[in-house]
N, C-alpha and C positions, 0 to 999 in steps of 0.2 A: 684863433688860438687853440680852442679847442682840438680842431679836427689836428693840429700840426701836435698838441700831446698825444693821441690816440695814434697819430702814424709813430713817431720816439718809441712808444711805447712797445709795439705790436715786432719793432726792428730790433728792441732788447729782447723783445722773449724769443724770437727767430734767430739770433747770437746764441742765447743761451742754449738754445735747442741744439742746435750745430755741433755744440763743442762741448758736448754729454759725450761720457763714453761707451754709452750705448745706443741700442737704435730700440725705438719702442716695442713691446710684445704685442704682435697681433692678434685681436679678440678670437677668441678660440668658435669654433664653429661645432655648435652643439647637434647632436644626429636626435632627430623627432624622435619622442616617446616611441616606442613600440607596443600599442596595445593590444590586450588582449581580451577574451571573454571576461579576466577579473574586471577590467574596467568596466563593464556595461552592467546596469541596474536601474531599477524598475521597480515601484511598489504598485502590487497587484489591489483589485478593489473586489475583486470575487471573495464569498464568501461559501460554505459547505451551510446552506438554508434545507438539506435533506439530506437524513441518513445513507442515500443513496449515493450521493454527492461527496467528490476527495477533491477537492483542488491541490493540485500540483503546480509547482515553480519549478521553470527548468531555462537550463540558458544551453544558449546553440548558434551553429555559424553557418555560413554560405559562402561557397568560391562567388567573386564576382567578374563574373565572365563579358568583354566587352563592355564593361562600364556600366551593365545594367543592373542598380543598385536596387529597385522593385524587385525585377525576379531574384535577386540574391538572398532579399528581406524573407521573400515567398518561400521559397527554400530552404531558410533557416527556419521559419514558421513551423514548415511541414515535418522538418527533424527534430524539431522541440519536443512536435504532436508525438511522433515514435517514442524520443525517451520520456513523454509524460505518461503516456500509453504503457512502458515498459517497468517503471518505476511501481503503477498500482499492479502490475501482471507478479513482481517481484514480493511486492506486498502480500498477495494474494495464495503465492505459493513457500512450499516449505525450500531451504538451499538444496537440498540434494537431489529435490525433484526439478526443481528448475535449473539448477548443472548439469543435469542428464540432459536437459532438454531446450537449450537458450538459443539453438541455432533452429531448431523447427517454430518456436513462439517467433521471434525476430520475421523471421521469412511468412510466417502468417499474419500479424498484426500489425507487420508494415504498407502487404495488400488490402485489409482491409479495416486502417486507422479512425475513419472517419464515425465508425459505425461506433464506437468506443466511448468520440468528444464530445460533450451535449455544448460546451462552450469555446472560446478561444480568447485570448488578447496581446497583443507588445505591448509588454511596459517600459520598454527601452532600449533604444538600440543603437547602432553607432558603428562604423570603418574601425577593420583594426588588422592583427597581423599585415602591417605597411599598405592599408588601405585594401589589400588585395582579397579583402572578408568582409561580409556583411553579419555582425552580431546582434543576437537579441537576447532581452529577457523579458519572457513571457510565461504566462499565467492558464493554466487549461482547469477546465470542469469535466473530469473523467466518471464514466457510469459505474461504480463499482458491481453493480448486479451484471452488465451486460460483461463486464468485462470474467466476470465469476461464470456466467453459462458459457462463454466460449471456451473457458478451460476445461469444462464438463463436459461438454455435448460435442463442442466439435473438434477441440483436440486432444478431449479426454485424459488428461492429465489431473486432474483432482477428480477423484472420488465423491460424487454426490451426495453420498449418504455423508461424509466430512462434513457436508455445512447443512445435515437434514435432523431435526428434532421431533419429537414425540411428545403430543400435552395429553392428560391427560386429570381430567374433572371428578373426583370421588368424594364421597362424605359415607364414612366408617357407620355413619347412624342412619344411616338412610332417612335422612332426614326429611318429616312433611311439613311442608310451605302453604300448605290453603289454608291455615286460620290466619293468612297474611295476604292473602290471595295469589300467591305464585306458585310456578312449578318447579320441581325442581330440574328439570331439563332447560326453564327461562334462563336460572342462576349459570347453567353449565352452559349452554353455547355463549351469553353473554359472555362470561370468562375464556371462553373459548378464542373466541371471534377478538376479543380484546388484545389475546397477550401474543394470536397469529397473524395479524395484522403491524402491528407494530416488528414483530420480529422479520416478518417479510419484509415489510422496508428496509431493513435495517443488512439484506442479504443474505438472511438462511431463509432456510425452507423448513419452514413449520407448520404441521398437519396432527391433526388428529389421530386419537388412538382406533377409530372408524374410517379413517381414509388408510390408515396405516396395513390392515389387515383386508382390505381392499386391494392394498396393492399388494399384496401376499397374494391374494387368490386368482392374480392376473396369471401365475401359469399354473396348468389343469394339478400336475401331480401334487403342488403348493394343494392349491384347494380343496382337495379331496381330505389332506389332515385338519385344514381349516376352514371346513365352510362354517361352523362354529364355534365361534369366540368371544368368549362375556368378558367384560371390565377386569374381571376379579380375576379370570385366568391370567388374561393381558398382562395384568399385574404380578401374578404370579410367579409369571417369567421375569420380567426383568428384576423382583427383586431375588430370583434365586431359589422359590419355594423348592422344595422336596418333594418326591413321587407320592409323599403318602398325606400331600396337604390335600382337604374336600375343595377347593376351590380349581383345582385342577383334574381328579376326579370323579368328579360328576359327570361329563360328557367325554372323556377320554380315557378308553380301556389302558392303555398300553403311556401313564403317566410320562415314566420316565423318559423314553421315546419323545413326547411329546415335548418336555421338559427343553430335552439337550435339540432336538430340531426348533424348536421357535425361538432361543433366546439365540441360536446360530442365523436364524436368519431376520429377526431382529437386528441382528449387527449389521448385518448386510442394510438394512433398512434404515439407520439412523445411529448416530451417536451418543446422542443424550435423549433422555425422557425425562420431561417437566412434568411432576405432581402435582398438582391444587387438588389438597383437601378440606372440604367445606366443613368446617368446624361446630362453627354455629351459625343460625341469624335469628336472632331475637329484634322482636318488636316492645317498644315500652312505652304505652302511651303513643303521642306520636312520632317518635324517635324511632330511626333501626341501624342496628349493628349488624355488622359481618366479623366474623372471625375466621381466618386462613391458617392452615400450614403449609407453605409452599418446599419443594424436594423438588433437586437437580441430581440427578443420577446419569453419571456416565454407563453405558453397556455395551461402548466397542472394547474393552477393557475388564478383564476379569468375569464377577456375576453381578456387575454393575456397583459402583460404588459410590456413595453420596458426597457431593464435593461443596454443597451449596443448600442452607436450609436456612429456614426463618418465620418467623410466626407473626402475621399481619393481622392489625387491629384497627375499624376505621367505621364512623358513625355520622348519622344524617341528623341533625335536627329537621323535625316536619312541621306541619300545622294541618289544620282543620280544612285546607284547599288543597294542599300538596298533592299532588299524582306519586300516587304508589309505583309505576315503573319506571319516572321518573329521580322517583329517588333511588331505586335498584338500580336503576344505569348511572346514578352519580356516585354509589357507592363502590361498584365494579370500578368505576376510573380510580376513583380514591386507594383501590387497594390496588392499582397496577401502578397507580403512581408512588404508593409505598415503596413496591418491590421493584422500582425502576432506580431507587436509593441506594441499593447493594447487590439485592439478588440478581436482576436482569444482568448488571454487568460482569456478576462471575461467570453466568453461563455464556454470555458473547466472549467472555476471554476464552472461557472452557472449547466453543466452538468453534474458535479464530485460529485459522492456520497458520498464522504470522508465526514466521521464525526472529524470534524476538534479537538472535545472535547475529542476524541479519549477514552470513558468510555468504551470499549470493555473489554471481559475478556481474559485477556493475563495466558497461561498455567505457571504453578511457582512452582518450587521444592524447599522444605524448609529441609533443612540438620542440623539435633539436633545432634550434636558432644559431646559423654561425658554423656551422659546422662542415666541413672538407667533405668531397664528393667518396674516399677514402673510410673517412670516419664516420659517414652515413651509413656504408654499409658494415660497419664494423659495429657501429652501435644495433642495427634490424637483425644482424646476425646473435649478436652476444643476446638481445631479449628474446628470438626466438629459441636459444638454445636454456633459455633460465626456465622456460614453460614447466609448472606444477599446476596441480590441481587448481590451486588459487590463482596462478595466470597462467592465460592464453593468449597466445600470440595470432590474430587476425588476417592484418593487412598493414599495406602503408603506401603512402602516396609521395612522390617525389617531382610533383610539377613544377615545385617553386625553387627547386636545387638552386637553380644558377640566380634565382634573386637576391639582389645584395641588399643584407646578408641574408646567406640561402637558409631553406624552410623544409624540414621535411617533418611527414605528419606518421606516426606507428600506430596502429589503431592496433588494443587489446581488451581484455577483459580477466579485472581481476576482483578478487573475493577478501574484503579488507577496507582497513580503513585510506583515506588519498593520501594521509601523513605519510605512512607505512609505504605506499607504493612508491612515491616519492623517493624516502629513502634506501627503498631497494633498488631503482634505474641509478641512480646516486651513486650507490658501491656497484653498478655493473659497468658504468662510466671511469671510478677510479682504478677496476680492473683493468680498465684496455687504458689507462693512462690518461683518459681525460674529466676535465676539470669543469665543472657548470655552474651555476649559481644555484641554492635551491630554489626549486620551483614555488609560485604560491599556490596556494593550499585552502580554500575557504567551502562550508557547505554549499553542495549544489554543484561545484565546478568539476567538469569531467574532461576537462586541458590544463594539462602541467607540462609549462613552457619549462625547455631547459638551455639557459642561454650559454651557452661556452667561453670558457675562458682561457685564458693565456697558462700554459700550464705551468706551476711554481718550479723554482731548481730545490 
């Protein structure tokens, strides 16, 4: 009885079906996601454990040729490495200098990338542009010292005295240390050695007002006005003294002369000069104090002008077993970890070539999804005819034309933000009358797909 309901029944709904006046809509057939570099991500584990150390995040892709998704992977890896390499080279320089020059850094730091990465890793990667790309997002540990001498030395594009400083150790009272039992030359290289050590790590190049005038006498005619030079002259210069101050003087006939030759080549020699003047050191009981005034004086600028001052106060409890140099050397940490609070960072900002307006030209692949063999070249034509200063028109590759839908890649470089770029190919599109979707747009991403559309009446 059963099965004889279930046949009745299956025969009513097959009537019913029949004598509908329509015939059913067929399940629409949905075309696979088209991904792109937005989709792939990756959270990095590296962390910047030394002043030397930038980690960079960057994402990057690879043709995959023959199905071999390894070497595609490798490939993206290795373009990552260029624009993570390119990103701290851009950091590094000012926009104008490195607009003048993006095409000789490129062509250099792509031969020779490796020297630059102390690390690497994928954080994620994945098939995209219709499988026919291997994406990643990955993570590099970039050398920023190594990468700063190569801009000096071998392609000479930053000025080395840019990132070179001057310290310099004085106490106005000439102060004596042996009813304490030190000297005061202990106090001075201590401070010395403390505040150029750390600023060396950190990427400049920090020396003495003794190594400094050193390097002055490396050529003969230099050293014949300066084979002597005391503190106080030193000084003399960079704060501007006059021909008729005694501290300049004394050993030189012909002041003025001297004056306007040493703070000119001083510039040549360094940027800024750091002051530490030794204030005080009292001992009280078993206790001792230091007291600083520390001065940051620019002198590639003007007769040097003070950008950076502050007056450091810092004290040891002792006792009856205490080592006296022991407590001198924790008192010198004490006062550079004072001035690591304010001071040190005005002068790494003072010293830092970062162009903070960031107008650099950043490399940019723009991906035309969809688009007629016709309007390919109508779109490579119209951006290379929009090139200004803030874009440059590159290259472009047209391998995957006939893929449906076809792919063509415009590689530029522009100076701006990705929003901005975006909507300038946008209105260079609605010029020649086509129509796209906006591109997406998120930090980091250097492809801005633009998908075509049907154009409106």
């Amino acid at each position: 009885m059963r099965i004889a309901r279930n046949i009745i029944l299956l025969m009513i709904v097959s009537l019913l079906a029949s004598c509908g006046g329509s015939k059913p809509e067929p399940i629409p057939v949905v075309e696979a996601d088209f991904l792109t570099l937005a989709d792939v991500s990756g959270r990095t584990s590296f962390r910047e454990d030394s002043p030397d150390v930038r980690v960079i995040n960057v994402k990057a892709k690879a043709f995959i040729k023959k199905r071999d998704t390894r070497a595609a992977k490798n490939k993206a890896l290795e373009n990552a490495g260029t624009m993570a390499v390119d990103s701290m080279v851009r950091e590094l320089m000012t926009a104008e200098n490195y607009n003048r020059n993006y095409e000789s850094i490129e062509n250099y730091f792509s031969k020779n990338i490796n020297k630059f990465i102390i690390d690497s890793n994928v954080d994620g990667g994945k098939k995209i542009y219709q499988d026919k790309f291997y994406g990643i997002s990955a993570s590099f540990k970039i050398s920023r010292q190594k990468t700063l001498v190569a801009l000096q030395k071998d392609l000479k594009f930053i000025d080395a005295s840019r990132s070179s400083l001057i310290t310099v150790i004085t106490s106005e009272k000439n102060l004596d240390l042996s009813a304490i039992g030190f000297r005061f030359s202990d106090l001075e290289d201590a401070l010395m050695n403390q505040i150029q050590t750390d600023l060396n790590q950190r990427g400049l190049k920090a020396m003495d007002f003794r190594n400094a005038i050193v390097s002055m006498q490396t050529d003969p005619k230099k050293k014949a006005r300066f084979s002597k030079v005391s503190k106080n002259q030193f000084m003399a210069m960079v704060a501007g003294s006059k021909a008729g101050d005694a501290a300049l003087d004394k050993q030189i006939k012909n002041a003025e002369e001297f004056y306007a030759t040493g703070l000119s080549l001083l510039k040549q020699l360094a940027k800024v000069v750091v002051e530490v003047n030794v204030l005080s050191v009292r001992k009280t009981g078993e206790n001792l104090v230091l007291n600083l005034g520390v001065t940051a004086k620019n002198i590639s600028v003007g007769t040097g002008g003070a950008f950076a001052n502050t007056i450091v106060q810092v004290a040891r409890r002792g006792g009856p077993n205490t080592d006296a140099s022991a407590m001198l050397t924790g008192l010198i940490k004490d006062a550079y970890e004072e001035m690591n609070n304010e001071f040190i960072p005005q002068v790494i900002k003072e010293m830092s070539t970062i162009d903070v307006g960031g107008n650099k030209l950043t490399r940019y692949e723009l991906v035309m999804k969809g688009f007629s063999s016709k309007e390919q070249r109508r779109v490579r034509r119209a951006v290379e005819n929009s090139q200004t200063d803030d874009l440059r028109y590159i290259d472009f590759d047209n391998t995957l034309r006939d893929a449906q839908p076809s792919i063509i890649r415009v590689f530029i470089r522009f100076a701006g933000k990705t929003s901005k770029l975006g909507d300038k190919i946008l209105d260079i599109l609605d010029n020649k009358n086509i129509s796209a979707k906006d591109p997406i747009v998120a930090p980091g991403l250097t492809d801005l797909v633009f998908e075509k559309l049907e154009n409106e009446d």
